[in-house]
C-alpha positions in Angstrom: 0.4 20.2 -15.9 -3.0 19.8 -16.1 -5.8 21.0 -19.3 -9.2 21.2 -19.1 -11.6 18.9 -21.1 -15.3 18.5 -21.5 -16.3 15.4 -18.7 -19.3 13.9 -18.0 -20.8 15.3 -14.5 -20.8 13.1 -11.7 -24.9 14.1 -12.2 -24.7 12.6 -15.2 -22.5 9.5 -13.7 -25.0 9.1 -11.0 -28.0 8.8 -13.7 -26.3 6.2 -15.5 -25.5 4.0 -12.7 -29.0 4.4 -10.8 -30.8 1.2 -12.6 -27.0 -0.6 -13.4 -28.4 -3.5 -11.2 -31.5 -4.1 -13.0 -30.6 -3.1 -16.6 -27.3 -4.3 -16.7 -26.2 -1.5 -19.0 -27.1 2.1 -20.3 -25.9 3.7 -23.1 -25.0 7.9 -22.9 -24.3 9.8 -25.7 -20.9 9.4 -26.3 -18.8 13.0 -26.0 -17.4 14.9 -29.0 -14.4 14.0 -30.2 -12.9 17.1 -29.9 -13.1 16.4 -26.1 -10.2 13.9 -25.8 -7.6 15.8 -27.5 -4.7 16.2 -25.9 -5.4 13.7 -23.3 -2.4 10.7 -23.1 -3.4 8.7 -20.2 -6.1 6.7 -18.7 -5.9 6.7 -14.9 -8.0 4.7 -11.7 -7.0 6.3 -8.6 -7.8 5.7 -5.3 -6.8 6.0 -1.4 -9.2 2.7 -1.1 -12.0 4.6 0.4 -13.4 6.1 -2.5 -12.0 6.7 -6.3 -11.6 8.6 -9.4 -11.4 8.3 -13.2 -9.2 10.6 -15.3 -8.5 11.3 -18.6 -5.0 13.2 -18.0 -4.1 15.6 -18.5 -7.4 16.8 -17.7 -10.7 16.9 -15.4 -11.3 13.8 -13.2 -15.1 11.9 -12.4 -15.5 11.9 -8.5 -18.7 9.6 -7.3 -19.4 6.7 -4.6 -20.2 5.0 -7.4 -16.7 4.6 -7.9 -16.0 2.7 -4.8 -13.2 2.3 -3.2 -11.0 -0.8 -5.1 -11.0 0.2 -8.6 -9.1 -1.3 -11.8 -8.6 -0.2 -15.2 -8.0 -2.2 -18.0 -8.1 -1.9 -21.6 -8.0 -4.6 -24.9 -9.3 -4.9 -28.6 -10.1 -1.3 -28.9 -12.3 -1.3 -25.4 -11.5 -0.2 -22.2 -13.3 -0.9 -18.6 -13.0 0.8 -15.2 -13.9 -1.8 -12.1 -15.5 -0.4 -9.7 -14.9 -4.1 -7.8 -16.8 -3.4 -4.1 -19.7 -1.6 -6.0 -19.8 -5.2 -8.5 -20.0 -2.3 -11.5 -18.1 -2.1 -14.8 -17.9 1.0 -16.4 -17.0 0.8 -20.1 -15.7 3.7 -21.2 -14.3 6.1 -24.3 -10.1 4.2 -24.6 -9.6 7.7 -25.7 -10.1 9.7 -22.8 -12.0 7.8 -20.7 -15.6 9.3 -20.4 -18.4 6.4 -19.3 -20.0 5.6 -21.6 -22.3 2.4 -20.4 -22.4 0.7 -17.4 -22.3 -3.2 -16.3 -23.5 -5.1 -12.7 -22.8 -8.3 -11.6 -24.4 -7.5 -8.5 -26.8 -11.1 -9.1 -23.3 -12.5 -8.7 -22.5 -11.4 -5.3 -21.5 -13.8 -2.7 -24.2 -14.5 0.5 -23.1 -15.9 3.5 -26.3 -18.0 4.9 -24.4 -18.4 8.4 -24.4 -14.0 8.8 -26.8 -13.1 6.2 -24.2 -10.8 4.9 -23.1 -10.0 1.0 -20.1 -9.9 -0.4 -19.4 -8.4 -3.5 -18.9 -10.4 -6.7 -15.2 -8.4 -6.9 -14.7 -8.2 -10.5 -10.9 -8.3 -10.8 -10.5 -7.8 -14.7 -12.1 -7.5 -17.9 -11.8 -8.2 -21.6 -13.6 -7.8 -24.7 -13.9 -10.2 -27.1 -14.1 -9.7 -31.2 -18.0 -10.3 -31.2 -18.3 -8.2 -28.6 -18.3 -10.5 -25.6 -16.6 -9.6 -22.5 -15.7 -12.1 -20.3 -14.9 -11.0 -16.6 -13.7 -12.9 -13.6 -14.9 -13.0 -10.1 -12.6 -12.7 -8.2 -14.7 -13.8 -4.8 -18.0 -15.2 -6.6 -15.1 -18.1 -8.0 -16.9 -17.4 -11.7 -16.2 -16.5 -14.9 -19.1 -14.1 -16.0 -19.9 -13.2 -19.8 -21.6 -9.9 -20.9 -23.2 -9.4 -24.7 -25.3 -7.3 -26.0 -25.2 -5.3 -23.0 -26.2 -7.6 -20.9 -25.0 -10.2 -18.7 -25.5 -13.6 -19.4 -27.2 -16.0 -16.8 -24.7 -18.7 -17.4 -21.3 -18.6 -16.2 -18.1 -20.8 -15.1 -18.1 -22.3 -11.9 -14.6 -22.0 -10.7 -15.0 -23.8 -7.2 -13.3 -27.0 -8.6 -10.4 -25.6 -9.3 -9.3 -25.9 -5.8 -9.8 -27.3 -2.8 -11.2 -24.5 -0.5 -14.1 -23.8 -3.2 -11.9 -20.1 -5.1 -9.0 -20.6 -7.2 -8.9 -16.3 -6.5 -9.3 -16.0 -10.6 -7.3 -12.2 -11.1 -6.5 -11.4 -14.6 -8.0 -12.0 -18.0 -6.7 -11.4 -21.4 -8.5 -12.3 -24.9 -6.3 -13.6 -27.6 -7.0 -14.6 -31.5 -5.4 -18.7 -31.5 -6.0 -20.0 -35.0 -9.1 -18.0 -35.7 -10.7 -18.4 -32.2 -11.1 -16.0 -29.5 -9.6 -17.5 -26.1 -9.7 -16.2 -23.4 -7.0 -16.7 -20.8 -8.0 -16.6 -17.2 -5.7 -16.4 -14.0 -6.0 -18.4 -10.8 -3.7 -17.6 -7.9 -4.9 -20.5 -6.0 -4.0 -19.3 -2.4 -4.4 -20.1 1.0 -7.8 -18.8 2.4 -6.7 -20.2 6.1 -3.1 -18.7 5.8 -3.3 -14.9 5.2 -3.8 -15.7 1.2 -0.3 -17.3 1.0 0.5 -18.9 -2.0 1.5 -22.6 -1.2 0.3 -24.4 -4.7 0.8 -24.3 -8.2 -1.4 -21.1 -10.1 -2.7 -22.0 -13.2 -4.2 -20.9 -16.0 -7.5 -21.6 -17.6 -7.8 -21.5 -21.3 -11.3 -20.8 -22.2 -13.6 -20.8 -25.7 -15.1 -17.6 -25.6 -17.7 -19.0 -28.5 -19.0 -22.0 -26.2 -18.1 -20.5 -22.9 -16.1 -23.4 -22.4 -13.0 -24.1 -20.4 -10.8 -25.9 -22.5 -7.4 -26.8 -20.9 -5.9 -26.3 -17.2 -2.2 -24.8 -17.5 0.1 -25.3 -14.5 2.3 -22.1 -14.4 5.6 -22.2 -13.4 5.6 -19.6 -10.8 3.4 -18.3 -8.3 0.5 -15.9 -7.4 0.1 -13.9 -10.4 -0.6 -10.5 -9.5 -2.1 -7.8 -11.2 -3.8 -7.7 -15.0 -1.1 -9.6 -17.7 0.8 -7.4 -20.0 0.2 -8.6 -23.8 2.7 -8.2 -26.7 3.0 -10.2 -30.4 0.4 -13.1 -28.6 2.9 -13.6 -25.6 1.4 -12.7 -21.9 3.5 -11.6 -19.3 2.5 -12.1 -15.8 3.6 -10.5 -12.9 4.4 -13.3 -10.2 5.7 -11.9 -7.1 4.7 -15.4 -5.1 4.8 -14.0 -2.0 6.1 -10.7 -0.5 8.0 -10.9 2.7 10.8 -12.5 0.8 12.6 -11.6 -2.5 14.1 -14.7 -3.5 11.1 -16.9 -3.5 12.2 -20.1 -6.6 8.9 -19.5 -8.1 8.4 -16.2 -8.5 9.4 -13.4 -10.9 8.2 -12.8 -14.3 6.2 -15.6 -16.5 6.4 -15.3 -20.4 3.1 -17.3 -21.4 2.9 -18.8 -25.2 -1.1 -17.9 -26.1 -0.4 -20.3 -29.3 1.3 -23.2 -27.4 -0.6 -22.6 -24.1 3.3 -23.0 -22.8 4.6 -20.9 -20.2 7.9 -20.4 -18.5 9.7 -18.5 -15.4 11.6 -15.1 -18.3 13.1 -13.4 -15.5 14.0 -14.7 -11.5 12.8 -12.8 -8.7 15.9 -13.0 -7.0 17.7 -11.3 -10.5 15.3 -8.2 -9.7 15.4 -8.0 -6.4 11.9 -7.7 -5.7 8.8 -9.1 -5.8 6.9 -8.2 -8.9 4.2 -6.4 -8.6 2.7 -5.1 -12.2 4.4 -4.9 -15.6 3.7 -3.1 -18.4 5.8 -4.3 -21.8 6.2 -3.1 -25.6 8.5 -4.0 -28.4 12.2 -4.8 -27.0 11.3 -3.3 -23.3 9.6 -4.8 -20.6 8.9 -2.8 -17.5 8.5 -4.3 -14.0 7.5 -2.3 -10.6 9.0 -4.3 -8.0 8.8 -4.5 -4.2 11.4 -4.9 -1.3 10.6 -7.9 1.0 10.4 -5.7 4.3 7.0 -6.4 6.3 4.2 -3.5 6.1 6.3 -1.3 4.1 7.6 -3.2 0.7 9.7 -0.2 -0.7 8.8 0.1 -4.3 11.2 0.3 -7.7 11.0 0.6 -11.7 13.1 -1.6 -13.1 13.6 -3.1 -17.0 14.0 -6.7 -18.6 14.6 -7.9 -21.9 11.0 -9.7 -23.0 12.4 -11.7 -25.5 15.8 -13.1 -23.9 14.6 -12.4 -20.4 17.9 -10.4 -19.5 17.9 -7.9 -16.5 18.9 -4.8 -17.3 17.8 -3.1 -14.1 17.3 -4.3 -10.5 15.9 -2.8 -7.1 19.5 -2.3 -6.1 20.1 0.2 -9.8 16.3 0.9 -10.5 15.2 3.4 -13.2 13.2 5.1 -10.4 13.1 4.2 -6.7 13.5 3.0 -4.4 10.9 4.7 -2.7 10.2 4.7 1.5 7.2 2.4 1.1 4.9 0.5 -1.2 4.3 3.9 -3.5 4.9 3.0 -6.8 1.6 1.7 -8.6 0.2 2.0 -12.1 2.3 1.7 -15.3 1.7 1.6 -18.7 3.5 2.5 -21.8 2.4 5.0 -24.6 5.1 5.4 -27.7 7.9 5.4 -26.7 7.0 6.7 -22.9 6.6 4.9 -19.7 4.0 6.1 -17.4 4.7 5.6 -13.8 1.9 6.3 -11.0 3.3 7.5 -7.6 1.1 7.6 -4.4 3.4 10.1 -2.3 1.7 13.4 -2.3 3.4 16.4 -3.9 2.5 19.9 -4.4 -0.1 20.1 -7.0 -1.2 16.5 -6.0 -0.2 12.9 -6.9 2.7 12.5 -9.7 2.6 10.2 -12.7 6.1 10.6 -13.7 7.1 10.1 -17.4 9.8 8.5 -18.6 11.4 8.4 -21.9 13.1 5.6 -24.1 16.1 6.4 -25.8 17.6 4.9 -29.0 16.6 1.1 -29.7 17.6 -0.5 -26.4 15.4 -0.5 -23.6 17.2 2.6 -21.7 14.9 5.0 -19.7 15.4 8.3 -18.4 13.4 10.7 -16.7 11.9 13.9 -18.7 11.2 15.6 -15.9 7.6 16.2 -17.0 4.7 14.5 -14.4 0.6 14.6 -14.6 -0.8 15.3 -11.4 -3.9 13.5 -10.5 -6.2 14.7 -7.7 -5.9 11.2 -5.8 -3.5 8.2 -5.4 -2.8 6.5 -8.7 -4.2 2.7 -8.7 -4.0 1.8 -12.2 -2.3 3.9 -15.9 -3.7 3.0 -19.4 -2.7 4.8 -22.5 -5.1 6.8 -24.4 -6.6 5.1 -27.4 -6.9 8.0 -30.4 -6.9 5.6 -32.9 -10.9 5.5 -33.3 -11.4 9.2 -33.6 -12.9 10.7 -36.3 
């Protein structure tokens, strides 16, 4: 089911994007309050060619400016949408999801001197900092880029030394309080440029002072390619690590419980336990969520499945998922609002692409199916929940 609410006009969208490059942000008038009620979801889709932005239920922004590889993330009361081939950030309203400014690191962007070509920057994440910084990482640029003020700053973190082909592949980033100090933690998959991207060496992680832009300590994790933005809860990160995904017993892959206060880290739950390759997770108080894939080539079926965060213990698998398996890699974009879990799912159905909610019932981490969806006009890519909180 679907409601209308007020949206800004791709016209509008357009405007605010035309000088991004050279201003590195406009401000819009932010909408009305009154504009974001009933809306429960945040939602990036995309079918890779070009994207849109939703507040669901509810009206969706359609543009080029979108691109065609978009994330959503949001943290600390701020939310972004990536727009990672156009090298634009969009910041916009956590409570329904309206632009409201607009970032570049298009002065980032990768040139080949042998072809002459550009590559984009491919912002891969982004999070917001107390002060207001936000610290993104580059996910082909092999940076670590700050905005403040609006505006990004001219230094940034050179990542090339954190491996041997010259990009560590930095994904995710998540900013945590540590004894008073904002740190920001920064992913590195660390893969294998010369072999399809396969993960062969440790990932890391790179604890960073967000005050003096300073990397402050290299963590060796103790599984593999983590995938996806981390899920946060009570100062713990939780990374998705499916390692790599034509198998689905891989000994260093699964689901990594990162300490933000001890900058410890440790394998919570086995890939081989879930059956699948994890591919995104989504976690709250006494559940954890996990979309997992099968290990068969060019099609990696896709399944919900649930995990105890604190113990680690599997209490579903791909073989008895909550939802799945499905024909092929369909499953994508999860997020948890309440006591709901949002579920994106890029099979078309009638009125257009489901995001099917489930519900948690009682105190253990048990999920069933409400039989309720929002439709989105294109393939989910990425869920967040709405933000009311800061209304007025």
């Amino acid at each position: 089911m679907r409601s209308p609410f007020v949206a800004l006009s791709t016209v509008g969208l357009i405007a605010l994007v035309a000088c991004a490059p050279a201003c590195g942000a406009l401000e819009a008038d932010p909408p009305p309050a009154t504009t974001c009620d009933g809306v429960e979801l945040l939602a990036a889709g995309s079918d890779y060619t070009s994207s849109v932005l939703c507040g669901a239920p509810g009206e969706c922004q359609h543009g080029a400016d979108l691109g065609g590889d978009p994330m959503l993330t949001m943290a600390n009361g701020r939310a972004f949408f990536l727009a990672r081939d156009n090298d634009l950030l969009f910041e916009v309203d956590p409570s329904c999801g309206q632009p409201v400014s607009v970032l570049s690191v298009a002065s980032l962007a990768v040139r080949n001197d042998a072809t002459g070509r550009t590559r984009a920057a491919n912002a891969h994440d982004a999070a917001a900092a107390p002060d207001g910084t936000i610290v993104v990482p580059l996910y082909t640029a092999a940076r670590v880029a700050f905005f403040k003020d609006g505006r990004l700053e001219p230094a940034s973190i050179d990542l090339s030394p954190y491996d041997a082909d010259g990009n560590p592949q930095a994904d995710a980033v998540s900013v945590v309080v540590v004894d008073g100090a904002a740190k920001a933690f920064v992913t590195l998959e660390r893969l294998d440029d010369d072999d399809f991207l396969r993960s062969k060496q440790a990932s890391q992680m790179l604890r960073i002072d967000v005050a003096t832009r300073s990397v402050e300590a290299v963590i060796d994790l103790a599984g593999r390619n983590p995938f996806n933005p981390m899920s946060e809860l009570k100062g713990a990160l939780f990374l998705a690590e499916p390692g790599n995904f034509d198998a689905a017993d891989d000994e260093l892959a699964g689901i990594e419980r990162f300490d933000t206060a001890t900058s410890t880290s440790r394998l919570l739950v086995l890939e081989r336990d879930l059956g699948g390759s994890v591919a995104e997770i989504a976690v709250t108080d006494g559940c954890g969520a996990a979309i997992v894939a099968g290990p068969e080539p060019t099609v990696n079926p896709t399944a919900v499945v649930t995990f105890d965060p604190e113990t680690g213990e599997v209490l579903s698998t791909f073989a008895a998922p909550v939802l799945g398996p499905t024909p092929g890699y369909d499953l994508q974009g999860l997020a948890w609002r309440g006591d709901s879990l949002y579920v994106g799912d890029r099979r078309r159905g009638s009125s257009g692409f489901a995001v099917h909610v489930l519900a948690r019932m009682g105190r253990r981490c048990s999920l069933t199916s409400t039989g309720r969806s929002l439709d989105l006009p294109q393939r989910p890519v990425a869920l967040r929940a709405a933000d009311h909180s800061q209304l007025r």
